[in-house]
C-alpha positions in Angstrom: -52.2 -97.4 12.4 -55.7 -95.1 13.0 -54.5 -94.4 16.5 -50.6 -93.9 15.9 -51.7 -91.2 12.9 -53.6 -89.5 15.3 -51.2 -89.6 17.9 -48.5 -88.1 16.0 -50.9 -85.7 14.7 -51.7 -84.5 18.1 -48.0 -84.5 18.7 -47.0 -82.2 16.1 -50.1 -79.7 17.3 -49.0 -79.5 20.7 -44.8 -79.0 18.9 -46.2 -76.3 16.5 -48.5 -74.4 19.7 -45.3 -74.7 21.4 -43.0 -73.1 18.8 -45.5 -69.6 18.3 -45.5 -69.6 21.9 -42.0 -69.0 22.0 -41.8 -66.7 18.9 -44.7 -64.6 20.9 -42.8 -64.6 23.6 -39.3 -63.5 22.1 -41.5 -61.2 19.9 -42.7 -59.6 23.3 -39.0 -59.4 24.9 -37.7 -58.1 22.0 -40.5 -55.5 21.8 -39.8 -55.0 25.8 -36.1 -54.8 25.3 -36.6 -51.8 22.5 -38.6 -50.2 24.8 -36.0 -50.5 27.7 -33.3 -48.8 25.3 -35.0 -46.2 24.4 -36.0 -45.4 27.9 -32.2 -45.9 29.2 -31.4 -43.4 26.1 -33.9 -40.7 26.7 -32.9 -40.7 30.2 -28.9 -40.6 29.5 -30.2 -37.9 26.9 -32.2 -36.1 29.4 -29.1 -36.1 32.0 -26.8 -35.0 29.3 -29.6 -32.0 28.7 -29.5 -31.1 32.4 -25.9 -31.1 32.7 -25.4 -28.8 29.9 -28.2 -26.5 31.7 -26.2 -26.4 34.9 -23.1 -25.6 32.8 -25.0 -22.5 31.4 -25.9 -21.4 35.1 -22.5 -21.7 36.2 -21.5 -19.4 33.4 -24.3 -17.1 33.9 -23.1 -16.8 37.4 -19.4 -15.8 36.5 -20.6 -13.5 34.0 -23.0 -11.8 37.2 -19.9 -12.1 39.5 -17.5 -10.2 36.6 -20.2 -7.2 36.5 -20.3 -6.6 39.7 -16.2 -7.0 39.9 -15.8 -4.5 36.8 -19.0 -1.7 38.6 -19.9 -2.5 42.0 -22.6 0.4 42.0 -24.3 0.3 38.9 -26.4 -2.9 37.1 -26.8 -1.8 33.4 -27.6 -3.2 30.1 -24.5 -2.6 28.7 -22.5 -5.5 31.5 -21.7 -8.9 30.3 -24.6 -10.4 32.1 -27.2 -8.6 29.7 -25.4 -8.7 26.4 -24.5 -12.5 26.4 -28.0 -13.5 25.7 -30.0 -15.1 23.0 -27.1 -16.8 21.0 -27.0 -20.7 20.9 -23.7 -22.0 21.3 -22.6 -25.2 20.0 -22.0 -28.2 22.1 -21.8 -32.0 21.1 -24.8 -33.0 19.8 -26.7 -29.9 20.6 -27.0 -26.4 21.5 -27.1 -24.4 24.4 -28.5 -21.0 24.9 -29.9 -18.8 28.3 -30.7 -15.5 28.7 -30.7 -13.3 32.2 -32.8 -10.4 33.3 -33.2 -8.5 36.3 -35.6 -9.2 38.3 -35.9 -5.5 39.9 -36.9 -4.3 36.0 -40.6 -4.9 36.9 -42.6 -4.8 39.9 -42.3 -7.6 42.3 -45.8 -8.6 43.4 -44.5 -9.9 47.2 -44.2 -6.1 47.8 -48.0 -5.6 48.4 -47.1 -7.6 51.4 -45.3 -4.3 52.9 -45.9 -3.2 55.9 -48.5 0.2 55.5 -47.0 3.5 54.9 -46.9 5.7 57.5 -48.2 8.4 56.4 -51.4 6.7 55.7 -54.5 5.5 57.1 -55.3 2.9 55.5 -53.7 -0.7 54.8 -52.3 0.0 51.4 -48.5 0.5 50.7 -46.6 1.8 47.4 -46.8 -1.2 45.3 -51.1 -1.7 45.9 -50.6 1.8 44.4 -48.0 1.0 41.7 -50.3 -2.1 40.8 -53.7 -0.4 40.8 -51.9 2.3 38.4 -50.3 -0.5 35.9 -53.6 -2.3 35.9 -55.7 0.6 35.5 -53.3 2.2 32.2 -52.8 -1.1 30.3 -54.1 -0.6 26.9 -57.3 -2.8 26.4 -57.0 -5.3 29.5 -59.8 -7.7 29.2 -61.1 -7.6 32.3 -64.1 -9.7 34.0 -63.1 -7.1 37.5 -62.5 -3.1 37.9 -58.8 -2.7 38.1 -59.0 -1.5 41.7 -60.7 -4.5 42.8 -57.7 -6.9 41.2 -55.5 -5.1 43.0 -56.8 -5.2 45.9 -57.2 -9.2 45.4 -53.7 -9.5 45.4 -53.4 -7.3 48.5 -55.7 -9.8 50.0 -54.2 -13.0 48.6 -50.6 -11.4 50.0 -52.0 -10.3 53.6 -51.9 -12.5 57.0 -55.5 -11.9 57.9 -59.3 -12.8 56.6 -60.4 -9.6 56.2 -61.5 -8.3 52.8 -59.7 -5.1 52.0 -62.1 -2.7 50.1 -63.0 -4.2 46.9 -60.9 -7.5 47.3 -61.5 -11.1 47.7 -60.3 -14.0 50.7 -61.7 -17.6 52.0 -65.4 -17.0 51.2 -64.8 -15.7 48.0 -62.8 -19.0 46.4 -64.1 -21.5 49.2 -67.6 -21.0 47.1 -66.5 -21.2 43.8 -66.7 -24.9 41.7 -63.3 -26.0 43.0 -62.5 -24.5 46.2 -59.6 -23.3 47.5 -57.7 -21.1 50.7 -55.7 -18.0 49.9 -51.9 -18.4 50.8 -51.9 -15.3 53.1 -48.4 -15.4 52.3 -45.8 -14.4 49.6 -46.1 -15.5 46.1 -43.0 -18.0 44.6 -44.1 -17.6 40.9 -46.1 -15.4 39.0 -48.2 -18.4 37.8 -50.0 -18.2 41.2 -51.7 -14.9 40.0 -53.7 -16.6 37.9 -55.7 -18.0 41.2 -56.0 -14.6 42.4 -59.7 -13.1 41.2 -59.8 -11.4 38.3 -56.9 -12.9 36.6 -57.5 -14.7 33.8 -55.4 -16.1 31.2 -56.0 -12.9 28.8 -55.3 -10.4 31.7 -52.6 -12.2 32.8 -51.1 -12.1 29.2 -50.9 -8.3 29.1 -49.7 -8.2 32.8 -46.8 -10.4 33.1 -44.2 -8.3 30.8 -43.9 -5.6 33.9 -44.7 -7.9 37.1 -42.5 -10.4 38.7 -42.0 -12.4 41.7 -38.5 -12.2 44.4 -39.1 -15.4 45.7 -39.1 -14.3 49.9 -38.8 -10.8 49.3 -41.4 -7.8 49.6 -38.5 -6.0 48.3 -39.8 -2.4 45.5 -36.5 -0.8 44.5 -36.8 -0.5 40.6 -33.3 -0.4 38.4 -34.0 2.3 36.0 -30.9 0.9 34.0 -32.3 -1.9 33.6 -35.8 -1.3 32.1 -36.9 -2.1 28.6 -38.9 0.9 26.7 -41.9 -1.3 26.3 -41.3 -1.4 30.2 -42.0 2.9 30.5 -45.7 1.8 32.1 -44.0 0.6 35.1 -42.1 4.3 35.5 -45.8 6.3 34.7 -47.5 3.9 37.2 -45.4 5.0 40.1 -44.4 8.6 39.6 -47.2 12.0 39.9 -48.0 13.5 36.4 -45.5 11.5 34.3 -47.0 10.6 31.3 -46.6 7.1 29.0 -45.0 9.1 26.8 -42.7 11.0 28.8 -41.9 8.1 31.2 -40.4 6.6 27.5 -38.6 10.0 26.9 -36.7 9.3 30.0 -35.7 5.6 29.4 -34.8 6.9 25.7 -32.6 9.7 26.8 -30.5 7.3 29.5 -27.1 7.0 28.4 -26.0 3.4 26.9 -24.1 2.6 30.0 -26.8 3.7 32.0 -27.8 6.7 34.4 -24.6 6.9 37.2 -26.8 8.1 39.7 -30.6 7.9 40.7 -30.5 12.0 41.4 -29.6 12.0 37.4 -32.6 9.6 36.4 -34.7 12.3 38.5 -33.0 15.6 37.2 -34.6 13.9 33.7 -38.4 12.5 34.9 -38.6 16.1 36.4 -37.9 17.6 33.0 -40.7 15.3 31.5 -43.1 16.9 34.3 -43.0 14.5 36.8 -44.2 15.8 40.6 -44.2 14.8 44.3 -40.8 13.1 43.3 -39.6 12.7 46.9 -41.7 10.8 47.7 -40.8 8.0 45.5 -37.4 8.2 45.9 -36.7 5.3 47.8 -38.4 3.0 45.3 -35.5 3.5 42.4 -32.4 2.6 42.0 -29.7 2.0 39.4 -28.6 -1.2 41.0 -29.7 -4.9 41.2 -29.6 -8.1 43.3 -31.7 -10.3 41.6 -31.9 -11.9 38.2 -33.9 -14.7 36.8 -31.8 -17.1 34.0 -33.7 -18.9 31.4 -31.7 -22.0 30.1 -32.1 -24.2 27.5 -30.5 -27.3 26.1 -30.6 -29.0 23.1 -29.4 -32.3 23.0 -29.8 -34.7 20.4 -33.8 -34.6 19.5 -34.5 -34.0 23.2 -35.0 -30.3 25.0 -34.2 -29.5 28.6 -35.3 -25.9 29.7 -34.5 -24.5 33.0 -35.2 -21.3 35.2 -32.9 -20.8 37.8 -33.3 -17.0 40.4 -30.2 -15.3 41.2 -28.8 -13.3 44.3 -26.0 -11.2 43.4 -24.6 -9.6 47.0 -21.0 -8.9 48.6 -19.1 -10.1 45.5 -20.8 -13.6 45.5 -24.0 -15.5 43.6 -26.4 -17.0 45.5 -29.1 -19.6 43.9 -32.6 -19.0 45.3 -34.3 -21.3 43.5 -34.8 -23.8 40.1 -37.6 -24.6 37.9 -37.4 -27.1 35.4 -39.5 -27.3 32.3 -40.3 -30.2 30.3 -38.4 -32.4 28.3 -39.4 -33.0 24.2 
């Protein structure tokens, strides 16, 4: 009887190891199955997101097209594209907002790639000038480098060659630092690249990026003054002879709400707020645009999908240059 007790006693161990196996196991599947769901929602979520995105892009694009349908010659702040912005609109299970702005309201950073002027004898072209001016009149930049120095980084990081313009930095300079790396020697695709550039640091680079931007492939400087914000009048003082910070917001304050209707009119007004040598500048203004940037961003469920999409607006038609998308919370 000693032996068949102890039999059935190792019987029912091995049954009862046996039986919290399997609850482990289905304890583990089920655990692995929840985790499967939730991944299959948060994606369908997350493509749901992105849909609604690209449905705010394609709207953003008719609005662009119906501007330039309604004034082919001007871009103003007054046109659908502009005033559509910065409302959330209800779709199921979310929201979806985006705003556009025009990418030719600030000064685009690929144009220190330009070609020399002329006139001059050196390497440096209107927008080395434009920047050196924006850097050097920022109120309280926090600067580790002179202002003429950054800009002449940026000249450097833009330019084909390895030759140090002036007060500027190439290879040696960032092949000897901690982590070492090349400069492009090329055209920027994002203002976030500025931040490699010397003298750039994250509190320089917050004070800098409300009037610079990047035209992805462009060295294009034609600034819409329709299109500038008054906290924007830097960029207009920068570039024009003897016109103050003050005065350059005088002439953005006394444009008309639907904008100047020609350039010679924006002129006829910066001269009457003392700016000089204006023919010489003229070439760099404008009252029209071609490129936007839209920010998007939808709200679905407890999830967030952002998006940044550039714009071409030429000929009647809207080309996409180029996406960015953000994260997803």
């Amino acid at each position: 009887m000693g032996k068949q007790q102890a039999s059935r006693g190792a019987a029912l161990v091995i049954v009862l190891f046996i039986v919290a196996l399997a609850a482990i196991l289905a304890v583990e599947m089920s655990a692995n199955l929840m985790v499967q769901v939730q991944k299959s929602t948060n994606l369908q979520g997350h493509q749901q997101a992105k849909w609604y995105a690209y449905g705010a892009e394609e709207l953003a694009i008719k609005g662009l097209i119906q501007s330039k349908k309604d004034d082919a010659d001007k871009t103003s702040l007054d046109q659908i594209w502009a005033t559509q912005g910065n409302t959330a609109y209800p779709v199921d299970n979310g929201t979806l907002s985006g705003q556009i702005t025009d990418l030719q309201a600030c000064l685009n950073l690929n144009a220190l790639a330009q070609e020399p002027d002329v006139s001059s004898t050196s390497k440096t072209n209107p927008a080395h000038k434009a920047l050196f001016a924006l850097l050097e009149n920022i109120e309280d930049l926090p600067a580790d480098e002179s202002e003429e120095a950054m800009a002449d980084s940026v000249f450097d990081w833009l330019d084909e060659d390895s030759i140090t313009y002036r007060s500027g930095a190439e290879e040696d300079e960032y092949l000897s630092r901690k982590f070492p790396y090349m400069t492009a020697n090329s055209l920027f695709a994002s203002t976030s690249e500025l931040r490699l550039v010397k003298g750039f640091n994250p509190l320089v680079m917050e004070k800098v990026l409300p009037y610079v931007c990047v035209i992805p492939g462009s060295p294009l400087l034609l600034i819409n003054v329709n299109t500038l914000q008054p906290e924007q009048a830097l960029i207009l003082s920068a570039m024009i002879d003897e016109l103050s910070l003050s005065a350059a917001e005088a002439v953005i304050g006394a444009r008309p709400e639907t904008g100047f209707d020609s350039i010679d009119e924006f002129f006829t007004e910066v001269q009457q707020q003392g700016g000089a040598n204006i023919e010489s500048v003229k070439d760099l203004f404008s009252i029209n645009s071609e490129y936007f940037k839209l920010q998007t961003q939808a709200n679905f469920v407890e999830l967030r999908f952002s998006m940044t999409t550039l714009l071409h607006a030429k000929d009647g038609d809207v080309t996409i240059l180029a996406r960015k998308f953000g994260g997803v919370q």
